[in-house]
N, C-alpha and C positions, 0 to 999 in steps of 0.2 A: 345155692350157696348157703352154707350153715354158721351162724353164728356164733360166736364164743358166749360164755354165760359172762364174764365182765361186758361184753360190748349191750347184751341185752339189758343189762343191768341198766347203764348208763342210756338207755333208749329209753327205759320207761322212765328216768326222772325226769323232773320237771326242768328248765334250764332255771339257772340263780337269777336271772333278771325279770322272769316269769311270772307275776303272779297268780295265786288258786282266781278261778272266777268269785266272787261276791255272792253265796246263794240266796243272801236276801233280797235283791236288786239285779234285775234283768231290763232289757231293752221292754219287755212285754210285760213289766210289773208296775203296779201304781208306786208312783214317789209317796214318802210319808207325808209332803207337804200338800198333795194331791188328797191325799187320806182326811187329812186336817180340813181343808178349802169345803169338802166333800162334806164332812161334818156339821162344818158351823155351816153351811148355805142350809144343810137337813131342819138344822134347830131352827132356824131364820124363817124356815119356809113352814112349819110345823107350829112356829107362834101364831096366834090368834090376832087377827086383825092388825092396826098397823102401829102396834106397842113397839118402838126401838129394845133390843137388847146389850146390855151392857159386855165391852168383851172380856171384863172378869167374869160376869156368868156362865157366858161361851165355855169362854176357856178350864174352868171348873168343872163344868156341868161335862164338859167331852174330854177332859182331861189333856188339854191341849198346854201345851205353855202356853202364858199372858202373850211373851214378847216372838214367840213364832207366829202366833196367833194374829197382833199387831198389824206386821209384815203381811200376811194372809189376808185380810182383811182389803189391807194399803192396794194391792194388787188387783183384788176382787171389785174393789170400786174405782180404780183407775181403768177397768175395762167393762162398766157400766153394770154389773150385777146385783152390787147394792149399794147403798147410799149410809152417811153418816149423820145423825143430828148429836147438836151440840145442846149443853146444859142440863137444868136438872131434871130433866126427862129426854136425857139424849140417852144414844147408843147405836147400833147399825140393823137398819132393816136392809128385806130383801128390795132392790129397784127395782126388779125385771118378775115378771111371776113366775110360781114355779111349776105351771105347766110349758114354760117356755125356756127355761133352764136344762141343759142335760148334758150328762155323764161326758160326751163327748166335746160340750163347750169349756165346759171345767179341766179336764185331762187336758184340751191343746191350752187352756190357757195358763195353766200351773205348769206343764211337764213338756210342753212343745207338741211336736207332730207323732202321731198314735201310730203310724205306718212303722210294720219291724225292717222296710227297706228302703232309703232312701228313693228309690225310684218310685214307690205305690202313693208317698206322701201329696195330699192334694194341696194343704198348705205350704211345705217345704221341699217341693220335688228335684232332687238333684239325680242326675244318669247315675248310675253304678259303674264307677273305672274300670270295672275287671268282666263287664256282660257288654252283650249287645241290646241292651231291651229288650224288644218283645221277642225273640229267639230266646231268652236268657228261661230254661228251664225251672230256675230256684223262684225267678219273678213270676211266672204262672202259677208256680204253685202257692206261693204266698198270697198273692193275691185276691186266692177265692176266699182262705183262710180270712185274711184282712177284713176284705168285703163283707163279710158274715160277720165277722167281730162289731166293726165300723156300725154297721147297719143297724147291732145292739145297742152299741152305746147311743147314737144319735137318735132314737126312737125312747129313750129310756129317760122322762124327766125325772126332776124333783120332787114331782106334785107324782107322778104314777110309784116311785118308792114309797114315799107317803102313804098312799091311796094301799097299795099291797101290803105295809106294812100293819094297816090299820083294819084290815081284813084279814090281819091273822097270817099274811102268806111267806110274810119278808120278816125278817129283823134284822135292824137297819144297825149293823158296829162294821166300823171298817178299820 
């Protein structure tokens, strides 16, 4: 069956309640506030010995807003990665070290679960409505993808971006 050229027409537009996808933001892209978290824990981790920094510093030296930054911060030491001292030699160091920090503890705790499929997710696993699991073709194939992703970010501290960056191999802007 052959189509009319108005019917094709009206095929390839988009419907009005549709919106274009977002190409700066995907299921598999860092949040900007993940970008941020990612930053100031670098600077934090990269200060010398156990000198607090202030988070106008931060927030200047990586060009972050003061009051995203704040937030970022608020988040980061309500989940134990670094602390705050008060007064006039306060500001926020790292709590946790940063060879014990990585890529994959920051991402789930700024951005939630790293899996691009509800059912691969180890911290938020919910079935897929429309597969059967492990039959379900698109979930094997994500999978192995994930697992090799996963398996980067969790191997990948603070302290080894550091360490690569400082060998010349990495440069460290996110």
């Amino acid at each position: 069956m052959e189509l009319t050229k108005p019917v094709q027409a009206r095929m390839r537009e988009r419907p009005v309640d549709m919106k274009p996808p977002d190409p700066r933001r995907s299921s598999a892209m860092l949040s900007q506030k993940a970008k941020y978290a990612l930053r100031a824990l670098l600077m934090l981790a990269s200060h010398p010995g156990d000198q607090p920094l202030l988070i106008s510093d931060i927030a200047e030296s990586q060009r972050i807003p003061k009051k995203f930054l704040e937030q970022i911060l608020l988040d980061l030491k309500f989940h134990g990665l670094v602390t705050s001292r008060r007064g006039k030699h306060g500001g926020y160091v790292l709590l946790k070290p940063a060879d014990l920090i990585t890529l994959a503890d920051v991402m789930r705790l700024i951005d939630g679960p790293i899996a691009p499929l509800p059912c691969l997710s180890r911290t938020a696993y919910q079935r897929c409505d429309d597969c059967d699991g492990e039959e379900c073709l698109l979930r094997q194939s994500f999978a192995e993808a994930h697992q090799a992703h996963v398996r980067v970010l969790e191997s990948t501290t603070l302290a080894l971006i550091l360490q690569r960056q400082a060998q010349g191999q990495q440069r460290v802007s996110l």
